[in-house]
TORKOL-4160 file (C-alpha; in steps of 0.2 Angstrom, whole numbers, padded with zeros to 4 digits, m for minus):
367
<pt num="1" X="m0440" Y="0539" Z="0402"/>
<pt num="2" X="m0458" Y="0531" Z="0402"/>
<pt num="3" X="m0468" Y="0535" Z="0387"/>
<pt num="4" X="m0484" Y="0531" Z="0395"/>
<pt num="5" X="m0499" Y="0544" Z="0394"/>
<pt num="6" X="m0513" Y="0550" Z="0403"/>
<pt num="7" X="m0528" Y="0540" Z="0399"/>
<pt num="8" X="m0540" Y="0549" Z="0389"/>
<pt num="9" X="m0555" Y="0556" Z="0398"/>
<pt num="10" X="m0573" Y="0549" Z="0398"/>
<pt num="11" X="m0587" Y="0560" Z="0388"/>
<pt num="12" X="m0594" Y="0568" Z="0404"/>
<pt num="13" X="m0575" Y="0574" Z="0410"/>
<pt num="14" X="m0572" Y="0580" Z="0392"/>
<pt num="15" X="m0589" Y="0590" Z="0394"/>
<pt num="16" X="m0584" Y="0597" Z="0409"/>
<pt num="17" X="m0567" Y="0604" Z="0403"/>
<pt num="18" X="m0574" Y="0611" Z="0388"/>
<pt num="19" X="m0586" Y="0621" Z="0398"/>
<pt num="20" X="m0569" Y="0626" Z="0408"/>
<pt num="21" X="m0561" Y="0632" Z="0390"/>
<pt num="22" X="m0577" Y="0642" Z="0388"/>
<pt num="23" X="m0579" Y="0651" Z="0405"/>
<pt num="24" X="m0559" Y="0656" Z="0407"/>
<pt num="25" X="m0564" Y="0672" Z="0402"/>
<pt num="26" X="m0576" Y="0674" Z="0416"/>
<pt num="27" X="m0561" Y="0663" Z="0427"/>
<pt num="28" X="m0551" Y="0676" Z="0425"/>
<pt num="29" X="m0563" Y="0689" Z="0427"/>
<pt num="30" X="m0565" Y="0684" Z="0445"/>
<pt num="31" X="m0546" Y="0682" Z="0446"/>
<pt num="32" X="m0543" Y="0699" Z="0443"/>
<pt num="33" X="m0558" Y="0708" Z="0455"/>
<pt num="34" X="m0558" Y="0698" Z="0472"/>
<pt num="35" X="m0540" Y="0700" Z="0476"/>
<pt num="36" X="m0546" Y="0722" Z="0470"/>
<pt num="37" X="m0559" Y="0719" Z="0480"/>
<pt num="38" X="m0552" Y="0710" Z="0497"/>
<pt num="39" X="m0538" Y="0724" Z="0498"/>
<pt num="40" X="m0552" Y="0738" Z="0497"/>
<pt num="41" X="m0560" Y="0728" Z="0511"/>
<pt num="42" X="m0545" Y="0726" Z="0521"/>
<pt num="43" X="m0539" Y="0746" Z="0521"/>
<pt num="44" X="m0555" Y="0749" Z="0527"/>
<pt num="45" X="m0556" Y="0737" Z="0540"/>
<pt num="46" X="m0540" Y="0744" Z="0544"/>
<pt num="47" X="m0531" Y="0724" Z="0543"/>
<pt num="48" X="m0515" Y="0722" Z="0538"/>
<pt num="49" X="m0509" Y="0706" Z="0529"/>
<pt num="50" X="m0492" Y="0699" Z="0523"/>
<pt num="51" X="m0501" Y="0692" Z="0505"/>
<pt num="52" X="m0513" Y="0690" Z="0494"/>
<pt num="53" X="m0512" Y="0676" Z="0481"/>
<pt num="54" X="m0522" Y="0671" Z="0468"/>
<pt num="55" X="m0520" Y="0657" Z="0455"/>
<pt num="56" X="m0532" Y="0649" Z="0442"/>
<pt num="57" X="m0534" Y="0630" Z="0441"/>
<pt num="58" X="m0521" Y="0624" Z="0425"/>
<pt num="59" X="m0531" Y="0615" Z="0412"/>
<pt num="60" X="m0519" Y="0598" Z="0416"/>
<pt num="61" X="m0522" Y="0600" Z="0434"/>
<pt num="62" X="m0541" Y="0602" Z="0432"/>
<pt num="63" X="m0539" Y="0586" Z="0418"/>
<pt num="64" X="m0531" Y="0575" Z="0432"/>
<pt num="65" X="m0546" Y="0580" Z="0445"/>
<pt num="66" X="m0559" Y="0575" Z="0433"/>
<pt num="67" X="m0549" Y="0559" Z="0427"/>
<pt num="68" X="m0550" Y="0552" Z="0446"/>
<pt num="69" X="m0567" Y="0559" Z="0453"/>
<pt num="70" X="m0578" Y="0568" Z="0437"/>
<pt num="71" X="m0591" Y="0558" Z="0438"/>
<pt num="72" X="m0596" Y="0568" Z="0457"/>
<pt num="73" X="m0598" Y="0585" Z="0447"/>
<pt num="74" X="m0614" Y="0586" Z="0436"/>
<pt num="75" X="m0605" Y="0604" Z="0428"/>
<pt num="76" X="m0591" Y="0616" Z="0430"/>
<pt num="77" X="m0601" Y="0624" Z="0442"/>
<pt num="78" X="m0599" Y="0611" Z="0456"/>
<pt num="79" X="m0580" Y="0611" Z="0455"/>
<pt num="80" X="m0577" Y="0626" Z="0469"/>
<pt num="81" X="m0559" Y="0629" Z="0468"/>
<pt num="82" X="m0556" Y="0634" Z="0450"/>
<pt num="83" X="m0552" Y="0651" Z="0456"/>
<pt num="84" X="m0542" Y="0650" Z="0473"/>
<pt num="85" X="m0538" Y="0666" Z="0484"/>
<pt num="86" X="m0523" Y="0665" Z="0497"/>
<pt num="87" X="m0525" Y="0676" Z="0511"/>
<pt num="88" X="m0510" Y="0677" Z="0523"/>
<pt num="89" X="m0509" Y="0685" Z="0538"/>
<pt num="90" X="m0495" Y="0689" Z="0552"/>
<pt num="91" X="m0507" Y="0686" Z="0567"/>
<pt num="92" X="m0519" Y="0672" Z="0571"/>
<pt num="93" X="m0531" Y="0682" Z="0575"/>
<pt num="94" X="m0532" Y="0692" Z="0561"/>
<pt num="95" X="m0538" Y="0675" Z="0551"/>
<pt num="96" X="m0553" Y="0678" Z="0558"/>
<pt num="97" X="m0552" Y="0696" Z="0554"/>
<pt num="98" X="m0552" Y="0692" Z="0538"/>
<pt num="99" X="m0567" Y="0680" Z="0538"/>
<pt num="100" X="m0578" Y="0692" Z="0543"/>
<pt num="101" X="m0573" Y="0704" Z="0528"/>
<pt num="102" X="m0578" Y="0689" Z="0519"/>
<pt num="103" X="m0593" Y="0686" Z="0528"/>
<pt num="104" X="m0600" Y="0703" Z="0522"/>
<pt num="105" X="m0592" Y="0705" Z="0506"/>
<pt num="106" X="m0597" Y="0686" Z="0498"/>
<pt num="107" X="m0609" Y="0673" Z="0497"/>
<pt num="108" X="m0601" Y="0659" Z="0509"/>
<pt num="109" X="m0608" Y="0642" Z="0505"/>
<pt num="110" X="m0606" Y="0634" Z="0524"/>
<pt num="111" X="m0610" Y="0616" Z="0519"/>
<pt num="112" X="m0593" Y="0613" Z="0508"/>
<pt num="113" X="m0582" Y="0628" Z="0518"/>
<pt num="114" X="m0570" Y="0619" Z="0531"/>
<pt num="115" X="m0561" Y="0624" Z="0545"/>
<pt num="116" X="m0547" Y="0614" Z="0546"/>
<pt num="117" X="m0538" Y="0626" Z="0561"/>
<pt num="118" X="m0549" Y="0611" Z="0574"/>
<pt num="119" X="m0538" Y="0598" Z="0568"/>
<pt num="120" X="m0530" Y="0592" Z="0583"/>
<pt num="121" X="m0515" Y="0581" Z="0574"/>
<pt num="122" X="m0496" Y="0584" Z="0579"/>
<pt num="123" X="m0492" Y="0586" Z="0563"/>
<pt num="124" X="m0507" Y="0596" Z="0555"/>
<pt num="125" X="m0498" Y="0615" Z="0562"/>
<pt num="126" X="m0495" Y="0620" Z="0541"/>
<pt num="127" X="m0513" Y="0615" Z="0536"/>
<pt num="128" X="m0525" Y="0623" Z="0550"/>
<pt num="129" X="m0530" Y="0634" Z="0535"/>
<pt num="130" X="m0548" Y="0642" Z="0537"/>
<pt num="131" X="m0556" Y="0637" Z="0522"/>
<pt num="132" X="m0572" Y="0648" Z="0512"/>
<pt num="133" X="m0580" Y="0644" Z="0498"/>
<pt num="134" X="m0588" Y="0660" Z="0491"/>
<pt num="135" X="m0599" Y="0666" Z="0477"/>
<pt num="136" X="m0601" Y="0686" Z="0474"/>
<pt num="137" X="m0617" Y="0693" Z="0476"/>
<pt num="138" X="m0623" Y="0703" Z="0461"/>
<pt num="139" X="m0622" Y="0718" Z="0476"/>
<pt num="140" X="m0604" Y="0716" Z="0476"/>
<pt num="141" X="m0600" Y="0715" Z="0458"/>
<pt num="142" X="m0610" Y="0712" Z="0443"/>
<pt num="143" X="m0607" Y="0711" Z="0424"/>
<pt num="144" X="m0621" Y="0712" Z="0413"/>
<pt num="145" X="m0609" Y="0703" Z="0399"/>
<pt num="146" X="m0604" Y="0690" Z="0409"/>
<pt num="147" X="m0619" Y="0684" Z="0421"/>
<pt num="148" X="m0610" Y="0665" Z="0426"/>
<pt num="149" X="m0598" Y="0680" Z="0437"/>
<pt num="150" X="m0611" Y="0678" Z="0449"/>
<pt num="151" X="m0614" Y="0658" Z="0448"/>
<pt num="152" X="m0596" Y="0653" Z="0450"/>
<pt num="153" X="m0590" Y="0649" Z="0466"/>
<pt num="154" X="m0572" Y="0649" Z="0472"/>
<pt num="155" X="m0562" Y="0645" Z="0487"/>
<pt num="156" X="m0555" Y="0657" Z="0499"/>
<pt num="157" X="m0539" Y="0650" Z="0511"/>
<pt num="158" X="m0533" Y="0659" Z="0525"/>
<pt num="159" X="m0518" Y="0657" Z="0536"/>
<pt num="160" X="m0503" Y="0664" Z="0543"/>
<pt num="161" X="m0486" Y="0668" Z="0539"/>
<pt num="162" X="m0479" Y="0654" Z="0549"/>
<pt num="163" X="m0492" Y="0642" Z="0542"/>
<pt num="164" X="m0489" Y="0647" Z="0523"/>
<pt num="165" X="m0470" Y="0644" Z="0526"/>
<pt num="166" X="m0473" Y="0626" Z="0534"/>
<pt num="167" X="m0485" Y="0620" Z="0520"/>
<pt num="168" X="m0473" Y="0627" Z="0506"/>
<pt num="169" X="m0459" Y="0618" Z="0516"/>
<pt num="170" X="m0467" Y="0603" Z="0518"/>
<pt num="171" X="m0472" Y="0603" Z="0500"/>
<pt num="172" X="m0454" Y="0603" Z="0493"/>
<pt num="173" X="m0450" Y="0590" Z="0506"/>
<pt num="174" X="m0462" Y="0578" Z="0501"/>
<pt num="175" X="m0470" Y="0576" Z="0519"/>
<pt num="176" X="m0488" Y="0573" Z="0520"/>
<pt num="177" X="m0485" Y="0569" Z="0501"/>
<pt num="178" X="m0487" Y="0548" Z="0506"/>
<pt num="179" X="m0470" Y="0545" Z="0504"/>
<pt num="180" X="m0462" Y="0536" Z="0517"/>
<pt num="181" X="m0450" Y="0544" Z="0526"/>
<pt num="182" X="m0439" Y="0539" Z="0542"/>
<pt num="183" X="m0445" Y="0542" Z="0558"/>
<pt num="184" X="m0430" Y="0552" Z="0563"/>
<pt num="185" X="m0435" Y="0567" Z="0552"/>
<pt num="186" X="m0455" Y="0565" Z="0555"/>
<pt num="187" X="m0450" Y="0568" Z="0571"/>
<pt num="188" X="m0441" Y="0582" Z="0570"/>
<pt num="189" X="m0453" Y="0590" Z="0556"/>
<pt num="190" X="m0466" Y="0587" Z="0573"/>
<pt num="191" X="m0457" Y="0596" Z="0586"/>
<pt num="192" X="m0451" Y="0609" Z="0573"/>
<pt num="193" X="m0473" Y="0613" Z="0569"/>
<pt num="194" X="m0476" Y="0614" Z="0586"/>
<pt num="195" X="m0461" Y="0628" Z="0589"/>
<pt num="196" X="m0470" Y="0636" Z="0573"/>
<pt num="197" X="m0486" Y="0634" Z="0583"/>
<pt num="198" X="m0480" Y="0641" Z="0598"/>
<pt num="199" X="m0472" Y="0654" Z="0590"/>
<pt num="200" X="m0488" Y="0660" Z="0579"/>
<pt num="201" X="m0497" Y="0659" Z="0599"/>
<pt num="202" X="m0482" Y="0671" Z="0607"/>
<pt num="203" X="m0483" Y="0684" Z="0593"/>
<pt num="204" X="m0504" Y="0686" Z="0595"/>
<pt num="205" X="m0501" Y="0686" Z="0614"/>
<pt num="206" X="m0486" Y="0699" Z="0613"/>
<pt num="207" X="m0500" Y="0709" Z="0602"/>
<pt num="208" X="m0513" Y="0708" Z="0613"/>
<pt num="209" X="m0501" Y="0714" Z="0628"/>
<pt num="210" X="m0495" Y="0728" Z="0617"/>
<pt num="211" X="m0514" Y="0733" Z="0614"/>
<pt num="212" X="m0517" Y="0734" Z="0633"/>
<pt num="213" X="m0503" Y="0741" Z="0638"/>
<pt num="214" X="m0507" Y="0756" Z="0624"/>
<pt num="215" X="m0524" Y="0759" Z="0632"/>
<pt num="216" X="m0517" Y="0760" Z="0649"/>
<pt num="217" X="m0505" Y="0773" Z="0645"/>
<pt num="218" X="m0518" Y="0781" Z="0634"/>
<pt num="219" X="m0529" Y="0781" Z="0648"/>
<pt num="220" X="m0513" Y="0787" Z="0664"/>
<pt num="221" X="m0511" Y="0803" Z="0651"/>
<pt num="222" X="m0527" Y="0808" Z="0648"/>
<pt num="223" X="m0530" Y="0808" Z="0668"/>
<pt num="224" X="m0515" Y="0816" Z="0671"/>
<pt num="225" X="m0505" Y="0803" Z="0680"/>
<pt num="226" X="m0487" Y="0808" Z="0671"/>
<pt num="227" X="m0476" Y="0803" Z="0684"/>
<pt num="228" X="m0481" Y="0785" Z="0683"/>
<pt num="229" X="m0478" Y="0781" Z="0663"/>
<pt num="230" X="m0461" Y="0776" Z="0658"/>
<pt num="231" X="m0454" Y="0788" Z="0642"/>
<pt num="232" X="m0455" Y="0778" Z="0628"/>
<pt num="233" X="m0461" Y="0777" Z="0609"/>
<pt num="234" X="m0478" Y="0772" Z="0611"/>
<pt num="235" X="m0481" Y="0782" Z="0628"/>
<pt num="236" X="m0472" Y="0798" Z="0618"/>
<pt num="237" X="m0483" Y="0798" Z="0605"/>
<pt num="238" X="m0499" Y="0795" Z="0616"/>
<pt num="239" X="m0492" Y="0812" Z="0624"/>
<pt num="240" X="m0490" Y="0820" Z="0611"/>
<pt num="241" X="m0508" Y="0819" Z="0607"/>
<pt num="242" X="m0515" Y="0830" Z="0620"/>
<pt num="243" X="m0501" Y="0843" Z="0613"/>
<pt num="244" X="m0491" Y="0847" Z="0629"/>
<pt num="245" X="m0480" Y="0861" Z="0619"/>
<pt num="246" X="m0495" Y="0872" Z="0613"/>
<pt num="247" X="m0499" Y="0885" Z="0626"/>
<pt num="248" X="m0479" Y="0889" Z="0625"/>
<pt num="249" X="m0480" Y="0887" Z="0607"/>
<pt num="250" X="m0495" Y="0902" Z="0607"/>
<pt num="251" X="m0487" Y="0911" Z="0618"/>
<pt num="252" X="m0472" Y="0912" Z="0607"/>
<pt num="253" X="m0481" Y="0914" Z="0591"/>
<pt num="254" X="m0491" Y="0928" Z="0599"/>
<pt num="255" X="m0472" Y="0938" Z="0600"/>
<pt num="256" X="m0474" Y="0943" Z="0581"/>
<pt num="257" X="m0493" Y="0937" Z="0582"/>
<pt num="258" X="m0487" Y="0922" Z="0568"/>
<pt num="259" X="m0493" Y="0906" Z="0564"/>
<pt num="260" X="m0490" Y="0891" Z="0570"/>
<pt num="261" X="m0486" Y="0878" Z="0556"/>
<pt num="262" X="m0486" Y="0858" Z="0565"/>
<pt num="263" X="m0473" Y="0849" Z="0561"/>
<pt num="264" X="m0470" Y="0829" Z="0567"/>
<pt num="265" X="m0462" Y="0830" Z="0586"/>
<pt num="266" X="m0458" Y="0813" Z="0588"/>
<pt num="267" X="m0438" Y="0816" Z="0585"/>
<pt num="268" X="m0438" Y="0823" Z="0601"/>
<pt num="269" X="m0438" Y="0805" Z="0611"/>
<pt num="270" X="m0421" Y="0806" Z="0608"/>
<pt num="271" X="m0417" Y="0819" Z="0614"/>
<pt num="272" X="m0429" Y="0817" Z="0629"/>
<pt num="273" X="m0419" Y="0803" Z="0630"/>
<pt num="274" X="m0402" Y="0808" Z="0631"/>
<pt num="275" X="m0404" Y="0820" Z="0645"/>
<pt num="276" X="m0407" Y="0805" Z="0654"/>
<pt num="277" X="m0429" Y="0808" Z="0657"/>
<pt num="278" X="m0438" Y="0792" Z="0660"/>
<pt num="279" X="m0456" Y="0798" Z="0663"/>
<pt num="280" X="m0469" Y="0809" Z="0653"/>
<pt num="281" X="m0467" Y="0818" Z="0671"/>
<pt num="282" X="m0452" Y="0822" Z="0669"/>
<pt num="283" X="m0455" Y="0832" Z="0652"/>
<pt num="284" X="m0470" Y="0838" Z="0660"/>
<pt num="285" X="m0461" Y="0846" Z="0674"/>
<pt num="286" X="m0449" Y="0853" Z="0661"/>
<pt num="287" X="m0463" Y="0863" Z="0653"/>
<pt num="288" X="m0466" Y="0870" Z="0670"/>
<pt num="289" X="m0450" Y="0875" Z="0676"/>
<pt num="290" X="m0441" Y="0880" Z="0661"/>
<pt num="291" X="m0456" Y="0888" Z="0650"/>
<pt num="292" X="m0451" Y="0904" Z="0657"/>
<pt num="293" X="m0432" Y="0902" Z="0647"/>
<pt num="294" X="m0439" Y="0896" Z="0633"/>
<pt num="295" X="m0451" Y="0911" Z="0631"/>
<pt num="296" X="m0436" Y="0923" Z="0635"/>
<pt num="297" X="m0424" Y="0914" Z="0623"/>
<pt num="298" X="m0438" Y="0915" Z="0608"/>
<pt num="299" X="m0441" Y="0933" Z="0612"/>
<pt num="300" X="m0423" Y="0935" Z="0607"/>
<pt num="301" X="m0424" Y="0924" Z="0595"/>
<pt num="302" X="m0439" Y="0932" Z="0584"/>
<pt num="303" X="m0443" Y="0948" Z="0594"/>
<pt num="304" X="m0433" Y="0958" Z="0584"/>
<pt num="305" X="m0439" Y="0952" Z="0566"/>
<pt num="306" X="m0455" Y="0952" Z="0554"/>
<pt num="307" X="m0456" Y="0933" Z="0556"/>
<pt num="308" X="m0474" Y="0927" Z="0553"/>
<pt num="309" X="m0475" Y="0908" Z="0555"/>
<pt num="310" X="m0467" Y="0898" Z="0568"/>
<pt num="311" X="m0463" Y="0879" Z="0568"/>
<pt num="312" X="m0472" Y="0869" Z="0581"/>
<pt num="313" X="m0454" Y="0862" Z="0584"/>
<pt num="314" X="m0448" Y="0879" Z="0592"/>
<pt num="315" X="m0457" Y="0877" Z="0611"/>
<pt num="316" X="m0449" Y="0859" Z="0612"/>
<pt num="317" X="m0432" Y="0866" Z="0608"/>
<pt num="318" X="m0430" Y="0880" Z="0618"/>
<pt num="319" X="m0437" Y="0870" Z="0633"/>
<pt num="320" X="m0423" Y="0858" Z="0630"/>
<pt num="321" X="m0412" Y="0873" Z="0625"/>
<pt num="322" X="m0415" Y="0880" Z="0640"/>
<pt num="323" X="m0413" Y="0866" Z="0651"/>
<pt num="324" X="m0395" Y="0859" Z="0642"/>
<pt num="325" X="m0389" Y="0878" Z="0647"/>
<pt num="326" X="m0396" Y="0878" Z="0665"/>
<pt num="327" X="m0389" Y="0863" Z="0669"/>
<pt num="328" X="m0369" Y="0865" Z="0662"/>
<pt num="329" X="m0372" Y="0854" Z="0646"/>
<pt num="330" X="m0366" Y="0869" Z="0635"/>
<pt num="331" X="m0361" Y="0870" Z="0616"/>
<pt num="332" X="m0357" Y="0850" Z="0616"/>
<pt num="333" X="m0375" Y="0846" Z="0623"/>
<pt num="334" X="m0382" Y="0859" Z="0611"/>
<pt num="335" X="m0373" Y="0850" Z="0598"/>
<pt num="336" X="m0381" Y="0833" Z="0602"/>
<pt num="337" X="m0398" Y="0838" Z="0603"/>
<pt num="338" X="m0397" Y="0848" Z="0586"/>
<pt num="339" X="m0389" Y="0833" Z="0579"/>
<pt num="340" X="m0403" Y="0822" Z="0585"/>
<pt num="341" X="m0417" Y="0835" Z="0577"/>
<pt num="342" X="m0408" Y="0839" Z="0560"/>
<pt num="343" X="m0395" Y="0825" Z="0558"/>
<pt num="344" X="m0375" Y="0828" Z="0561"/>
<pt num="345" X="m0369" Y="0842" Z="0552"/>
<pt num="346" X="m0358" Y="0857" Z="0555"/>
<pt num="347" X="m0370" Y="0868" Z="0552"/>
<pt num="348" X="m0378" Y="0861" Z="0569"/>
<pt num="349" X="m0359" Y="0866" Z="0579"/>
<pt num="350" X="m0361" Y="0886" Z="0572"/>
<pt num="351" X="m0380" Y="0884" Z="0578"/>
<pt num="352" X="m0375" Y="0878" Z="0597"/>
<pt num="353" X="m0361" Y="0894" Z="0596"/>
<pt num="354" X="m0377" Y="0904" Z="0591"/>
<pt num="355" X="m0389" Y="0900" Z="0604"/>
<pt num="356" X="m0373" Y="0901" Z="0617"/>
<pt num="357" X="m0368" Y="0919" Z="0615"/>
<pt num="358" X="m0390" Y="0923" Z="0613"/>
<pt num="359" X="m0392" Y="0917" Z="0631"/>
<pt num="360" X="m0377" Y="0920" Z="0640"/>
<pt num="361" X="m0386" Y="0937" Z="0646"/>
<pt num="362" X="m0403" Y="0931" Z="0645"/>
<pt num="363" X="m0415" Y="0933" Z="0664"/>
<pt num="364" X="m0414" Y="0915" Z="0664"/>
<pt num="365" X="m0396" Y="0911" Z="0666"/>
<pt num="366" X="m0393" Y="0923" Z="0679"/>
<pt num="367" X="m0406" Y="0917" Z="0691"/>
């Protein structure tokens, strides 16, 4: 084992790590409120990221910067990654996101922040980081005990999943570390960063095609055209919002004149599902044709007691009730649905006997 040390630092490098000792404090400071502060800032803006990391420079890893290039620095405050922030992201996209929040929360010093997402090198996928170097304005933060809060710069990185995992891969390999290593395996590290890259490319495009297709069946509800959306989680919930099951939902609670208490209708996909409907047309014509049933099973159901606040669950389930009866699906189908709604229990089999024997001698059944 080599016994060899570190050669000592000149005066000036020396100088400039003492004046790092002294300003850890304020290090640390920093350390502590931007990753507060970007969070705050990404709730509000309403961007989801996978991470935020944030690390302070080791006094050894500083030592070594300042033994091969100190004399560049005339203080501590030149050296502008003391303080790094990681942002990672799951989309491309949102990397610019991000770098707006920046953009109006900090100080960015253009001339020494890089973009390294225009290098165009085969192997550069891991490291197309977008680079900031920020300061905070006193606007953003201040402490009147520790001014040099608003001197210090720091560096900002951001990138996305996939690229975090190829540098950290790459790292522990040793690639990009000047190293020589066979051809064979550089190779293959390229074509794997370009999977990576295309990868990263499909899930924003996927996103954006999800986004579209979202306003398009926000847009087919809200004018009316049912017939022509496919039944599905994100066209249900789109539904949902221009409540479809509240004028039956009134008219039932207006039986006892009760409340109406809203509850989350979104279990019933399922069972919109499983009698087989495969447009929001499809539940819109049951609304029409089987309200009536509904109505007259609820009447049964409440008319006779001192009930005073209804669920906004009850419309749906007689509809569905009402048609699972109509159409011969009897106590089993009354057991499915009320297994979808509640969860299987037996509790749910007594229930589908219940609302049997209720309707049999209902208007509805007879028609």
């Amino acid at each position: 084992m080599s016994n060899t040390k570190a050669p000592a630092l000149d005066p000036h490098a020396q100088e400039l790590l003492e004046q790092y000792r002294s300003l850890l404090p304020i290090y640390s400071e920093i350390d502590r409120v931007i990753p507060e502060k970007l969070k705050e800032f990404f709730a509000e803006a309403g961007i989801i990221v996978a991470a935020v990391e944030h690390r302070i420079k080791a006094e050894d890893s500083l030592a070594g910067k300042l033994r091969l290039k100190g004399g560049k620095y005339h203080d501590i405050f030149d050296i502008t990654d003391l303080v790094g922030i990681r942002v990672i992201t799951f989309y491309i996209d949102d990397v610019d996101k991000v770098a707006s929040v920046l953009e109006r929360l900090f100080e960015i010093d253009w001339e020494n922040s890089i973009d390294k997402r225009k290098a165009h090198e085969i192997d550069s996928f891991g490291y197309l980081s977008l680079h900031y170097i920020c300061r905070i304005p006193e606007s953003a933060y201040s402490d009147p005990e520790h001014p040099e809060v608003n001197k210090i710069r720091f560096e900002v990185q951001m990138r996305t999943v996939l690229q975090h995992a190829w540098a950290n891969m790459n790292h522990d390999t040793g690639y990009k570390s000047g190293v020589e290593i066979p051809k064979v395996y550089l190779r293959n590290m390229s074509r794997l960063a370009g999977m990576l890259e295309l990868v990263d490319d499909e899930f924003s495009r996927i996103r954006h095609e999800l986004s579209d297709y979202r306003r398009q069946v926000q847009n087919l509800v809200a004018s009316g055209n049912l017939a022509e959306v496919a039944l599905d989680g994100d066209s249900f919930r789109s539904y949902l919002t221009i409540h479809p099951f509240r004028a039956l939902n009134r008219r039932i609670a207006a039986i006892n004149q009760a409340e109406i208490q809203e509850v989350d209708l979104s279990n019933f996909l399922t069972v919109f599902k499983a009698m087989r409907f495969q447009t929001l047309g499809d539940i819109d014509s049951l609304i029409k044709n089987y309200s009536e049933a509904a109505y007259q099973i609820a009447c049964f159901q409440i008319g006779l007691t001192d009930l005073d606040i209804i669920s906004s669950s009850l419309a749906p389930q007689n509809l569905c009730t009402a048609f699972i009866l109509k159409n011969g699906g009897g106590r089993a189908g009354l057991k499915l649905m009320l297994d979808a709604l509640n969860g299987p229990s037996d509790a749910n089999e007594f229930m589908a006997d219940f609302l049997v024997d209720q309707s049999k001698d209902l208007p509805f059944m007879n028609q």
